[in-house]
VEXTOR-800095 format. One record per residue (C-alpha): z, y, x. Coordinates in nm, 3 decimals. Each point is the difference from the previous one (the first is absolute). Example, Ala and Ser with C-alpha at 12.3 -4.5 7.8 and 13.67 -1.06 7.14 Angstrom:
BEGIN
        zz        yy        xx
     0.780    -0.450     1.230
    -0.066     0.344     0.137
//
This chain:
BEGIN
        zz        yy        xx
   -13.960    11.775     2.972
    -0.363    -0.098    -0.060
    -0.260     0.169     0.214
    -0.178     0.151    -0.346
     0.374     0.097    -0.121
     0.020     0.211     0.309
    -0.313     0.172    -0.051
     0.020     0.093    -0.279
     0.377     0.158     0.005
     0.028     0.334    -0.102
     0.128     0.118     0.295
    -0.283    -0.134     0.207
    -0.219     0.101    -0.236
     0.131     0.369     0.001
    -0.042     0.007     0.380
    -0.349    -0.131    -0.061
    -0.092     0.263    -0.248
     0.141     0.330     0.271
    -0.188    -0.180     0.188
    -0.312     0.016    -0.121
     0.031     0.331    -0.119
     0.095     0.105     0.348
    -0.371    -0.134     0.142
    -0.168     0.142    -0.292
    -0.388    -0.131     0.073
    -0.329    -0.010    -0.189
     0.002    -0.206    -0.350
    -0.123    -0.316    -0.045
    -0.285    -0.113    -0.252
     0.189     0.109    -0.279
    -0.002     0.373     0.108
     0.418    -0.027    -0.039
     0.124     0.279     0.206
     0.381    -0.064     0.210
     0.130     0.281    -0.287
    -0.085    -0.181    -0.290
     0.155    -0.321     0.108
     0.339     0.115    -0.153
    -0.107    -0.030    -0.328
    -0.224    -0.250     0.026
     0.279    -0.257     0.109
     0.221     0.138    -0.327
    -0.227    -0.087    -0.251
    -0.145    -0.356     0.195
     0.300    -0.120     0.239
     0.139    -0.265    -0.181
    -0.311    -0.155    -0.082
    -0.102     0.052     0.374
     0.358    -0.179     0.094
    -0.063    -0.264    -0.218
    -0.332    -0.103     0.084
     0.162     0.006     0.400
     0.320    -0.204    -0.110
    -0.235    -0.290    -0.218
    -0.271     0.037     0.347
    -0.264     0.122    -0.243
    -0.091     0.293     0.177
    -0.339     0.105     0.107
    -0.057     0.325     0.193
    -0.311     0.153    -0.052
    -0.262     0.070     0.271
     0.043     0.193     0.278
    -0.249     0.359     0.090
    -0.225    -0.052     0.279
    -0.028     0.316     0.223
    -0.154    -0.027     0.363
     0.144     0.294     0.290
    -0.135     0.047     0.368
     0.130    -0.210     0.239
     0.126     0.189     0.328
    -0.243    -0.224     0.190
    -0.286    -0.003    -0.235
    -0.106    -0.181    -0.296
     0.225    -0.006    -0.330
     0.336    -0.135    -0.111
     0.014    -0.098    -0.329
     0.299     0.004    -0.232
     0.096    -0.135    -0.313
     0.161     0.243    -0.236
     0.276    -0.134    -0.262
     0.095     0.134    -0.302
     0.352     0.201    -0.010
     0.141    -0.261    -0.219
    -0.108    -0.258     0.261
     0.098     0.226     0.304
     0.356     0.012    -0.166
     0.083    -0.428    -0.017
    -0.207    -0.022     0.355
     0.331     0.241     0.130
     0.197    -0.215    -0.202
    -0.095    -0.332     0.165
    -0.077     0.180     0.326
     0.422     0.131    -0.004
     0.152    -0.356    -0.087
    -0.268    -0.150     0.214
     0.029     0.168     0.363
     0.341    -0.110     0.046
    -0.071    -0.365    -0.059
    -0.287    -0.047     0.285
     0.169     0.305     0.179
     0.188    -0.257     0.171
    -0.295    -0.207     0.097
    -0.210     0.296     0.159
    -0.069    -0.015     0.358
     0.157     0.261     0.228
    -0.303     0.081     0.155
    -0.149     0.103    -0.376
     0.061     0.401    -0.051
    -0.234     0.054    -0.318
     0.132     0.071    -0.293
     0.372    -0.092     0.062
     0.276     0.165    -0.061
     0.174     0.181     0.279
    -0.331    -0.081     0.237
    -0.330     0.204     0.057
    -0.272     0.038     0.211
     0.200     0.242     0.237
     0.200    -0.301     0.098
    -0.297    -0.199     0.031
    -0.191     0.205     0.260
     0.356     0.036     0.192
     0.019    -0.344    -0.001
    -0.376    -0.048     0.128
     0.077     0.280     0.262
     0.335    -0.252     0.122
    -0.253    -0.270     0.031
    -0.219     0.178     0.216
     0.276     0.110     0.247
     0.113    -0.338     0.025
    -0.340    -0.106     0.232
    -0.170    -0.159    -0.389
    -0.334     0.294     0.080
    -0.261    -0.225    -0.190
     0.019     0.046    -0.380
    -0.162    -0.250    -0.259
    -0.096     0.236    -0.266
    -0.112    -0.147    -0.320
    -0.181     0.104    -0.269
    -0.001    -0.187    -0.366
    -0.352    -0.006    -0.152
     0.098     0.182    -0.371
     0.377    -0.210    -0.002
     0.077     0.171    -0.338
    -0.320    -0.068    -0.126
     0.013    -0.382     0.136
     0.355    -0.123    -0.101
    -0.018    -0.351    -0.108
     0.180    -0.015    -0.282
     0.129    -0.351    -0.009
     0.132     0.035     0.361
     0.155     0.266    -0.110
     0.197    -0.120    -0.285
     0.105    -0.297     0.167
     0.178     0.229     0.230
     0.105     0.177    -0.279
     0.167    -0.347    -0.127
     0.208    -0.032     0.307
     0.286     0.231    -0.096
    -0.102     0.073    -0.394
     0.070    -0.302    -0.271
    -0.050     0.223    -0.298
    -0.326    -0.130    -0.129
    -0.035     0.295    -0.228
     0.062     0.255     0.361
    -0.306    -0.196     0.131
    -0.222    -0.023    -0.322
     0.008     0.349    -0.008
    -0.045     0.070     0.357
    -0.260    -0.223     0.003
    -0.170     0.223    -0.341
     0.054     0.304     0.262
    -0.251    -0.176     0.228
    -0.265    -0.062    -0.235
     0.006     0.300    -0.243
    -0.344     0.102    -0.016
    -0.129     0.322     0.147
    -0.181     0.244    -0.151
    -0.278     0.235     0.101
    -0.253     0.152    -0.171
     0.112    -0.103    -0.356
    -0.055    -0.354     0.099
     0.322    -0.254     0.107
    -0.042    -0.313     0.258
     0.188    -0.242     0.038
     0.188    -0.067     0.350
     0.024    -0.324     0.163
     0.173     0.127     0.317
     0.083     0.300     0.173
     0.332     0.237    -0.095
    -0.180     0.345    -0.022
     0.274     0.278     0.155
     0.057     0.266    -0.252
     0.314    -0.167    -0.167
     0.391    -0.072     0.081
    -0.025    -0.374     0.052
    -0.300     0.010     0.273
     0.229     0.105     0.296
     0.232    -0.252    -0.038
    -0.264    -0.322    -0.073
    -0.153     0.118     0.299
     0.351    -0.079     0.195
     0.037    -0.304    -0.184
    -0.323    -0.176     0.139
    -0.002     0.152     0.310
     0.395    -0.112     0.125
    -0.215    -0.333     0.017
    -0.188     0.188     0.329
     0.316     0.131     0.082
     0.184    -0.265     0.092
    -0.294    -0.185     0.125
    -0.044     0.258     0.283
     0.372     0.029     0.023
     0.173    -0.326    -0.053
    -0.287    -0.262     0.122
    -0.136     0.215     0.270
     0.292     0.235     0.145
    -0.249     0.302    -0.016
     0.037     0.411     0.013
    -0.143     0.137    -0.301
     0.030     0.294    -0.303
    -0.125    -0.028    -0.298
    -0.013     0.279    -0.243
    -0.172    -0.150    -0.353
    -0.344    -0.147     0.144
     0.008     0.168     0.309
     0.113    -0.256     0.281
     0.020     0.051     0.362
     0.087    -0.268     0.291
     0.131     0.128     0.308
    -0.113    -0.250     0.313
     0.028    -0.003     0.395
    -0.365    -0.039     0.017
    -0.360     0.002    -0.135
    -0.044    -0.390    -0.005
     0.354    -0.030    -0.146
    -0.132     0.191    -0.247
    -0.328    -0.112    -0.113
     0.179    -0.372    -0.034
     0.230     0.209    -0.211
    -0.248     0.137    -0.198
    -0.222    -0.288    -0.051
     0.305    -0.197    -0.154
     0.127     0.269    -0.211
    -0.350     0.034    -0.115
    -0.014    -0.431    -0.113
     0.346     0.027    -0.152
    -0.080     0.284    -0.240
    -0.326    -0.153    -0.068
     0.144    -0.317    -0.069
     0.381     0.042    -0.116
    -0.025     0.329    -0.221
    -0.406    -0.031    -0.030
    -0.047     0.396     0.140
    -0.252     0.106     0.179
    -0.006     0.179     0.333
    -0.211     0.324     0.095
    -0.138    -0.091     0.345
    -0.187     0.275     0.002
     0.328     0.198    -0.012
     0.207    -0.259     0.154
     0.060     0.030     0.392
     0.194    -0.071     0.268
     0.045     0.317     0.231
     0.230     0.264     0.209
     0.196     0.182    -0.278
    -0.081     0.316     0.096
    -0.340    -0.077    -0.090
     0.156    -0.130    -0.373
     0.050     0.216    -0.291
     0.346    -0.148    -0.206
     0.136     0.142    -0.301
    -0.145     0.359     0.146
     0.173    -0.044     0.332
    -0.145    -0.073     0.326
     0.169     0.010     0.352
    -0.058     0.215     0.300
    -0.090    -0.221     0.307
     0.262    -0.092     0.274
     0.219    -0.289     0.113
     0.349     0.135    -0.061
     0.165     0.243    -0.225
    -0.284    -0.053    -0.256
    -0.066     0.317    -0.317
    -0.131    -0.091    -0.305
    -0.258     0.303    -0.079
    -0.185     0.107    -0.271
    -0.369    -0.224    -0.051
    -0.329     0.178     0.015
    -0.089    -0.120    -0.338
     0.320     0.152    -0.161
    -0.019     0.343     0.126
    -0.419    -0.039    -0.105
     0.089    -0.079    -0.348
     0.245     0.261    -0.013
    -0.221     0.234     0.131
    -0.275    -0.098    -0.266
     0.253     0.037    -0.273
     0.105     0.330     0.102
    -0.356     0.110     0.024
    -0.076    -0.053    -0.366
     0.286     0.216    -0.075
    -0.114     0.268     0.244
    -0.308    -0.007    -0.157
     0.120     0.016    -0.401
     0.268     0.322     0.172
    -0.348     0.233     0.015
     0.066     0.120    -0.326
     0.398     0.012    -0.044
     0.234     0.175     0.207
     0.119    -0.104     0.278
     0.386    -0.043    -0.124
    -0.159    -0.254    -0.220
    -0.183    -0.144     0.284
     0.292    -0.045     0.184
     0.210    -0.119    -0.262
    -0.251    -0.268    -0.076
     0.058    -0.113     0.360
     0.365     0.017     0.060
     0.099    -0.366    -0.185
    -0.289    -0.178     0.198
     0.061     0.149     0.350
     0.414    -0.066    -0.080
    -0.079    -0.406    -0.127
    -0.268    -0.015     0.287
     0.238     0.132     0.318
     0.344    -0.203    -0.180
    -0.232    -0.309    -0.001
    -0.109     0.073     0.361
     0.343     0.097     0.120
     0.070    -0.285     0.241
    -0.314     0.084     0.251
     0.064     0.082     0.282
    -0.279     0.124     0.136
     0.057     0.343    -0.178
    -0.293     0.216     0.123
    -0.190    -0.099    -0.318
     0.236     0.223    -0.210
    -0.084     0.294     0.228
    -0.357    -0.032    -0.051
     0.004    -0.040    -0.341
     0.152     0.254    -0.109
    -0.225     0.238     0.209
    -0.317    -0.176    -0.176
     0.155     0.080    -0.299
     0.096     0.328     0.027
    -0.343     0.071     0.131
    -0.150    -0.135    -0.357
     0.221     0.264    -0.158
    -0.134     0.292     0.219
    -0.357    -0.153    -0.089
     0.097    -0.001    -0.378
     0.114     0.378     0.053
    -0.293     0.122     0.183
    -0.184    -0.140    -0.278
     0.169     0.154    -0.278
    -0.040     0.348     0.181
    -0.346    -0.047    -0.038
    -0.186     0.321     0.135
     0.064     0.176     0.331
     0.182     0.341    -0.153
     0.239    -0.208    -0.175
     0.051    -0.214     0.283
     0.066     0.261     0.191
     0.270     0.204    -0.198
     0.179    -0.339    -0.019
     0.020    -0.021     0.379
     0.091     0.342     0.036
     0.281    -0.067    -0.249
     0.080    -0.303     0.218
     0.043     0.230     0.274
    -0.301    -0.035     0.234
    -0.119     0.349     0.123
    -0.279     0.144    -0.241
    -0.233    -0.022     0.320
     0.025    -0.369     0.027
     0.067    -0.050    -0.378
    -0.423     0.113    -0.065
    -0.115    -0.167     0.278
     0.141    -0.341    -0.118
    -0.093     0.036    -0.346
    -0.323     0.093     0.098
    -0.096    -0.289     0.320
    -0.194    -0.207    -0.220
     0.163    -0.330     0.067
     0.033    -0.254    -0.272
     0.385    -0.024    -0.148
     0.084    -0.331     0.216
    -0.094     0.197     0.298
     0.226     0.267    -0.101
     0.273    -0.187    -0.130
     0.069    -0.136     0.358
    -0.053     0.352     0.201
     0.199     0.217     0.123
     0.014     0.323    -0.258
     0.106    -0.247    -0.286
     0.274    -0.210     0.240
     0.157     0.372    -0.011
    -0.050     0.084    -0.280
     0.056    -0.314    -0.188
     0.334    -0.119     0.235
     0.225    -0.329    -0.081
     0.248     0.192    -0.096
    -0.201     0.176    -0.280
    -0.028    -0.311    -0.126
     0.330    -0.116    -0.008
     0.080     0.309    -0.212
    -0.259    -0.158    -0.237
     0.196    -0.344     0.026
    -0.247    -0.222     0.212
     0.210    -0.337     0.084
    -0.045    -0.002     0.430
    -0.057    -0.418     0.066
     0.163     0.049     0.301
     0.285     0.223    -0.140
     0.038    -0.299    -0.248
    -0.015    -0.241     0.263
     0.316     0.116     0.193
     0.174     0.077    -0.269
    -0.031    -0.338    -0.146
     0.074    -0.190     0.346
     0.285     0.262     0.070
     0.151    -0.180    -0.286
    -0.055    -0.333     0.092
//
């Protein structure tokens, strides 16, 4: 069967549509929503299949939105249309299997059956085996920078269907759109749609098997994130100044060196995980930076929970504490969990003292909380500032774990035995 022929099968194309529906996301520049796609495609899916079969078809330009970046700075992300979301799956589901073959063990982003769990475990191995210098490298913009000629002609390797690579190749250089006003791209394959993941793979296998094949190195690689594992700092900095002339040359990418280093792991942030520092029997443990930007997250929610109750409050925080501590679940440096949830139960007494506003209240809450009506006035009456009181005494009693448990807080470290009891 021809590559396009496979595509564009209904049952591919069904699995492509759930799909799509199942990720939902923002619309593209024609304000389509993922609900109206239904009858969108019954009025205009011939025509659409048509255009695809003859290789006449010519997506439209792609929404530019710009998020935070963890470290700083901004990501930016190209936004297609549902309609163009929906044949991306399509060629993404026919696609994968064809260069899944090709794909380098050490590559865990964006596979199937792989993930970044299995890449820090892997790192961790590494370590342990006597490998305690890490080349950590950092890709100036990669999805930004994607040549798109290298690209394709890896792209040619395994696909002969000239109208599968015409229209990848109209995927690259769709325009984007901000402001009202489209540009035209001449490289670069902005994340925001299906294909991205994948044609990041495709040109990076070439690295792959460089460091693996040519050069008989240690590494992970999860998307643009690539880490050597050496025996020393010298071995590493030869390491890195090669790796650094063959993606310059080979795949024309540039290299961070301001973010690029060679060091000690444990001094190394990758993919959230760091490691604790000893010889044997190494633990992967949660980075500083991670439990920061969690704690900055949760703080914007403690702050919008002044005026709601706090069931809503803690409703609000029970997916993101449950996705942060299953993401986190292989550390094993588990005092983290402990602490957190202390600091965060400690925001929730703040948000309570608040919300009690004036000492008489105050008081008639601790009473009801059963502190003695002695020491009930004289805390709601010391004249400390809520932070102060949040983390004293009178409201640790009053204000227990276990009252909020009732309330159905998620305990990190509850989570985190229960998740590794199952493991």
């Amino acid at each position: 069967m021809e590559l396009m022929s496979a595509v564009l099968e209904r049952g591919n194309m069904m699995r492509a549509y759930e799909r799509v529906l199942r990720n939902k996301g923002a619309p593209g520049i024609d304000g389509m929503m993922v609900g109206d796609l239904k009858a969108y495609l019954k009025a205009n899916w011939p025509e659409i299949k048509e255009q695809l079969q003859e290789g006449r078809y010519s997506p439209l330009a792609v929404r530019k939105v710009e998020i935070p970046k963890p470290g700083g700075g901004k990501r930016m992300l190209g936004i297609p249309t549902v309609q163009d979301r929906l044949i991306q799956q399509a060629l993404h589901q026919v696609l994968s299997p064809v260069f899944e073959e090709t794909f380098s063990n050490h590559s865990y982003g964006f596979r199937p059956g792989r993930s970044a769990a299995q890449a820090v475990r892997q790192a961790r191995s590494y370590i342990e085996e006597g490998r305690r210098w890490v080349v950590d490298t950092d890709l100036e913009k990669f999805f930004d920078r994607v040549n798109h000629d290298i690209l394709m002609s890896r792209v040619a390797r395994q696909v002969k269907d000239k109208r599968v690579l015409k229209l990848i190749r109209s995927y690259l250089r769709a325009g984007m759109m901000e402001g009202g006003v489209v540009t035209t791209r001449s490289e670069g394959t902005p994340q925001g749609g299906p294909l991205s993941p994948l044609l990041s793979n495709i040109l990076l296998t070439d690295l792959d098997l460089e460091l693996e094949e040519r050069r008989g190195h240690r590494f992970c690689r999860y998307a643009d994130d690539c880490n050597i594992y050496v025996r020393s700092r010298r071995a590493g900095e030869r390491v890195l100044a090669s790796m650094t002339r063959f993606l310059e040359t080979q795949l024309k990418l540039r290299v961070n060196q301001e973010k690029s280093a060679v060091d000690r792991p444990w001094k190394r942030v990758f993919l959230g995980y760091s490691v604790c520092q000893r010889k044997y029997n190494v633990r992967l443990r949660v980075a500083r930076k991670s439990i920061q930007r969690l704690k900055a997250k949760l703080k914007m929610l403690f702050r919008s929970g002044r005026g709601r109750s706090i069931w809503t409050t803690i409703a609000a925080l029970t997916p993101k504490l449950r996705g942060w501590v299953n993401y986190f679940r292989y550390a094993g440096v588990k005092g983290i969990f402990e602490e957190l949830d202390g600091w965060i139960r400690r925001h929730l007494r703040k948000i309570l003292w608040r919300q009690w506003k004036r000492p008489s209240p105050r008081a008639k809450r601790l009473i009801r909380l059963g502190l003695s009506e002695e020491r009930a006035w004289l805390s709601a009456t010391n004249g400390r500032g809520p932070w102060w009181n949040s983390g004293a005494s009178h409201l640790n009693q009053a204000l227990p774990l276990k009252f909020f448990a009732r309330l159905g807080l998620v305990s990190l470290m509850d989570q985190y035995h229960r998740l590794n009891s199952v493991t």
